[in-house]
C-alpha positions in Angstrom: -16.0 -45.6 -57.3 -13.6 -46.1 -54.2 -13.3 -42.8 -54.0 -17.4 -42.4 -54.0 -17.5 -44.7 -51.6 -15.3 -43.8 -49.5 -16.6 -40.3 -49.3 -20.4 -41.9 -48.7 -18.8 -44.0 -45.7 -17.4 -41.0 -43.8 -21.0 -39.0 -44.7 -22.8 -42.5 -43.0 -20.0 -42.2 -39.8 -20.6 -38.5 -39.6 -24.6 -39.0 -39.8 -24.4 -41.8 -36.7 -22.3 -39.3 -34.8 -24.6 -36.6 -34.8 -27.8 -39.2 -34.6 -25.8 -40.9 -31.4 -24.2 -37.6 -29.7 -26.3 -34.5 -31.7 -29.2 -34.5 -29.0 -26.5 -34.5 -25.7 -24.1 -32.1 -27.6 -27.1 -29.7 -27.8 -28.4 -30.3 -24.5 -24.9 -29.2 -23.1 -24.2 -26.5 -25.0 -28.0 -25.3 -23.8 -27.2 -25.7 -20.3 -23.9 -24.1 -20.8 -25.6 -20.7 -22.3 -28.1 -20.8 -19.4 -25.4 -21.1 -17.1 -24.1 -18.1 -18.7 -27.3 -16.4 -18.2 -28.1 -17.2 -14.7 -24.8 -15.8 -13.9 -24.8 -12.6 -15.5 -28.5 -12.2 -14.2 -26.8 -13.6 -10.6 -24.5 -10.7 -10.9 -26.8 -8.0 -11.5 -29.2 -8.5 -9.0 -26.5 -9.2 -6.2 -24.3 -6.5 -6.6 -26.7 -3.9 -5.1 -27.9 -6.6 -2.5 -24.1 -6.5 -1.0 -24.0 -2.4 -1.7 -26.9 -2.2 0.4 -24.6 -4.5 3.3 -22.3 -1.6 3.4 -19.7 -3.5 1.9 -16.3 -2.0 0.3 -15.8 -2.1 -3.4 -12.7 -4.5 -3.0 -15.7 -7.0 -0.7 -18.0 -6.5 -3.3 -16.0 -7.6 -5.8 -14.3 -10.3 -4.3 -18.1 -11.9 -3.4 -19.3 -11.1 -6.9 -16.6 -12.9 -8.5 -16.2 -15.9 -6.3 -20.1 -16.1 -6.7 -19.9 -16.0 -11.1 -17.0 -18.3 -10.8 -19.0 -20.9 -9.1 -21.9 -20.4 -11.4 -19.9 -20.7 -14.9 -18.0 -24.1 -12.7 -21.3 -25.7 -11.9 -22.7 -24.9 -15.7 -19.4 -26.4 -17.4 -19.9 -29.1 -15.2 -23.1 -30.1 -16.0 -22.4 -30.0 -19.5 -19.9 -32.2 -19.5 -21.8 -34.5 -17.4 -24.2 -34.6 -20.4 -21.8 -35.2 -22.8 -20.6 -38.3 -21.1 -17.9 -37.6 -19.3 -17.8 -39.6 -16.1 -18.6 -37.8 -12.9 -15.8 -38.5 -10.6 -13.4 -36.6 -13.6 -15.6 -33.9 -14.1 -15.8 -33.0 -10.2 -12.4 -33.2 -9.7 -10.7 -31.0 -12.7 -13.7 -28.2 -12.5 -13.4 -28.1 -8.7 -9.4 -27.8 -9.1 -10.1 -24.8 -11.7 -12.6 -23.3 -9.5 -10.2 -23.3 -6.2 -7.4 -22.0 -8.6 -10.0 -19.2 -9.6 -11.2 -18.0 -6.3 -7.5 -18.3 -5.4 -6.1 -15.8 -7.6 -9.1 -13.8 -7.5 -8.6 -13.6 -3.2 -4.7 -12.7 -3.7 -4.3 -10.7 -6.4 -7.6 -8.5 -5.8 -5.9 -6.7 -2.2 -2.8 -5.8 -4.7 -5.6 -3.6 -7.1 -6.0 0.2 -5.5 -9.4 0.3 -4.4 -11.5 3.6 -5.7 -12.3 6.2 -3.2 -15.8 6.0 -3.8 -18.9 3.9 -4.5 -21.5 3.8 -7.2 -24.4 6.2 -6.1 -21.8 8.5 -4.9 -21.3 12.4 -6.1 -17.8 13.1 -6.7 -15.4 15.6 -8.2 -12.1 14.4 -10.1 -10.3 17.0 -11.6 -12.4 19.3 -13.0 -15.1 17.1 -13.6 -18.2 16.9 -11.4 -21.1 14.1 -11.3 -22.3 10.9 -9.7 -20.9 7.8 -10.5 -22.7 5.4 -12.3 -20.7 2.4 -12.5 -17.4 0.4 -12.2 -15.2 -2.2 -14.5 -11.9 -2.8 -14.1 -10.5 -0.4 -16.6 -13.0 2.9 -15.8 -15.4 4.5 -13.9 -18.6 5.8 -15.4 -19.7 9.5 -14.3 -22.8 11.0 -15.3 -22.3 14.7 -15.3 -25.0 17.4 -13.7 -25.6 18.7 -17.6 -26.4 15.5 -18.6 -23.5 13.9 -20.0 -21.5 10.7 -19.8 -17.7 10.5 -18.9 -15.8 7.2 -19.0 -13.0 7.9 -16.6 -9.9 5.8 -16.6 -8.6 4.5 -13.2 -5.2 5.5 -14.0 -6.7 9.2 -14.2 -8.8 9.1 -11.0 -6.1 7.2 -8.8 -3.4 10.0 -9.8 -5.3 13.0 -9.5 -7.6 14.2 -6.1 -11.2 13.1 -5.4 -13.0 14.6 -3.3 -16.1 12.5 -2.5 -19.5 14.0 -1.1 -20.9 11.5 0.7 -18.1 10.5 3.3 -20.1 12.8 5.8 -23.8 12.9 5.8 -23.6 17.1 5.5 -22.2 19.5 3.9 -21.0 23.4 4.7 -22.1 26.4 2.9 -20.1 29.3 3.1 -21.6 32.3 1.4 -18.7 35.2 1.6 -19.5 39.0 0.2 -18.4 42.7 0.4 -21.0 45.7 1.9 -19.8 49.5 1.9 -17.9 50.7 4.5 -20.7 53.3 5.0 -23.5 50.6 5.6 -24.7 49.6 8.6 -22.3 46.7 9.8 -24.5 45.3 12.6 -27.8 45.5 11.0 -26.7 43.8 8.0 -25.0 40.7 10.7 -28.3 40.9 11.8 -30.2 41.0 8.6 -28.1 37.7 6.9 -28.3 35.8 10.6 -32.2 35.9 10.3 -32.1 34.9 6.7 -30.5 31.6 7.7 -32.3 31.3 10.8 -36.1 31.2 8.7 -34.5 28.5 5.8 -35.5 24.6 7.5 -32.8 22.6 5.3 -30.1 24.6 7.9 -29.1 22.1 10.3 -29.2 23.9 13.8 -26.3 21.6 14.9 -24.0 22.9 14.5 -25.5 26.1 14.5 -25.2 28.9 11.6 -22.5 31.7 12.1 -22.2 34.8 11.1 -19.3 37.1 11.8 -16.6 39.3 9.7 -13.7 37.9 7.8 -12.1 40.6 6.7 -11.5 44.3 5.4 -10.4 45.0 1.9 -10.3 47.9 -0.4 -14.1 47.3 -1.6 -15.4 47.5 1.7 -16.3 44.6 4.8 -16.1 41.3 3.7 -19.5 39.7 5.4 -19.7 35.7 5.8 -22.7 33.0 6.4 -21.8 30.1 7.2 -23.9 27.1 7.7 -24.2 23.5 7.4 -27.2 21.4 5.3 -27.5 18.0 4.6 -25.8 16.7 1.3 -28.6 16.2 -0.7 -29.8 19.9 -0.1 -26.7 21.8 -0.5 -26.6 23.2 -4.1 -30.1 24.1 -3.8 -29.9 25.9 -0.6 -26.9 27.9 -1.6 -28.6 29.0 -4.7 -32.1 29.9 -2.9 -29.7 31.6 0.1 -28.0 33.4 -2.3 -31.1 34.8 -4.1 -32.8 35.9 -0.5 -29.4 37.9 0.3 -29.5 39.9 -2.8 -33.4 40.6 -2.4 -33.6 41.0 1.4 -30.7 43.4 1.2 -32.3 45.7 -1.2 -35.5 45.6 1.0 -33.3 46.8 3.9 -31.4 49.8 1.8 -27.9 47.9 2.6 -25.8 47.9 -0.4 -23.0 45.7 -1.6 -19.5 47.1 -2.2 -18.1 48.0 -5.5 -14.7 47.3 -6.5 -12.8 51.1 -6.3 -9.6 51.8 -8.6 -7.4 54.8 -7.6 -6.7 57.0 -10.6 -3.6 59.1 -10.2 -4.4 62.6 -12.6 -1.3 64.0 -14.0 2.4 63.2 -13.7 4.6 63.4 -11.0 4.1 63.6 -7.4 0.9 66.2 -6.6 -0.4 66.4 -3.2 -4.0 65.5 -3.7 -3.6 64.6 -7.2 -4.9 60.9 -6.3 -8.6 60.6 -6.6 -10.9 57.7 -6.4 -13.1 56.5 -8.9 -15.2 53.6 -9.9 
């Protein structure tokens, strides 16, 4: 029966204690996942706020953190406030945690390599090409032009190159091909000059150029040259490219053919080389 008893008693204690401190337990532990909420929310919405401020990624960052820190602080205090805890206490540990916090967060953040890039921008690591989608601390998220998602480590991007397409507003498109030696060489200069003369997306500063790069076995090596903005450059290339091919064969100026010199025979035989395709 002592035993009984004794076991009722504690039942009775633990029954007060949730009757006297159940309702402010709960009422801090909703305010604490509010807090929680409001931050992550916090964090969301600001992040592009500060992108759109032209801020660096270490900036960012930094604000974003400071910025969660003092919204899990003010939760955690608030909490506690409704638990009981008096005030003055409460005010001075969280704000000592808080200045620790933004502290380490302010030193140790410089020391991190910052990423050659921001989120919205199109980049090429390696062999992989897309626009980045995101940042955490341990990889950056790349969506791919086909459609897929690659998580990138950091370790990967900082040691390899990265060439980033939106440093510069615009872009070059260089557009290099052979014609026969037998073609007309200044009509065909002429011919591609018009061609990216009629396209709008050409910037005319600075202006298109077109001129001869070289002479090879297969015949003159032609080159366009010309400079688009960013967002227009694959699809210019691709639409220049097709108006080449088709404006060409409407002007009877043909494209050179590789040539292989065949040697008939053996032995040394004067005129025994001939040239075929």
């Amino acid at each position: 029966m002592n035993t009984m008893e004794a076991e009722l008693q504690k039942l009775q204690e633990m029954s007060d204690l949730v009757t006297v401190y159940g309702p402010g337990i709960l009422r801090a532990l909703i305010v604490l996942l509010v807090g929680l909420v409001l931050a992550k929310l916090l964090l969301k919405h600001v992040k592009p706020i500060l992108r759109r401020l032209n801020l660096n990624e270490a900036t960012l960052s930094v604000v974003a953190n400071v910025l969660f820190i003092l919204i899990i602080t003010l939760s955690v205090s608030m909490s506690a406030h409704l638990l009981g805890l008096k005030a003055s206490v409460i005010v001075r540990v969280l704000a000592a945690i808080a200045l620790a916090l933004v502290g380490i967060v302010v030193m140790f953040r410089p020391l991190i390599p910052t990423l050659p890039f921001k989120v919205g921008n199109t980049i090429k690591t390696g062999s992989l090409l897309g626009k980045v989608e995101g940042t955490t601390l341990m990889n950056t998220r790349i969506r791919t032009f086909d459609g897929k998602t690659v998580f990138v480590p950091h370790s990967k991007v900082l040691n390899d190159y990265v060439i980033n397409y939106h440093l510069i507003p615009n872009r070059q498109i260089r557009i290099d091909f052979p014609i026969g030696y037998e073609e007309d060489l200044l009509k065909a200069k002429a011919v591609l000059a018009e061609i990216l003369a009629e396209d709008p997306r050409i910037l005319k500063t600075p202006p298109a150029r077109v001129f001869v790069i070289d002479l090879t076995l297969e015949g003159v090596q032609l080159a366009g040259w010309s400079w688009v903005k960013n967002i227009d450059y694959w699809r210019t290339r691709c639409d220049l490219l097709e108006k080449i091919k088709l404006r060409f064969g409407q002007e009877g100026i043909g494209f050179a053919m590789p040539r292989r010199l065949v040697r008939l025979g053996e032995g040394p035989m004067v005129g025994g080389e001939t040239e075929g395709l």
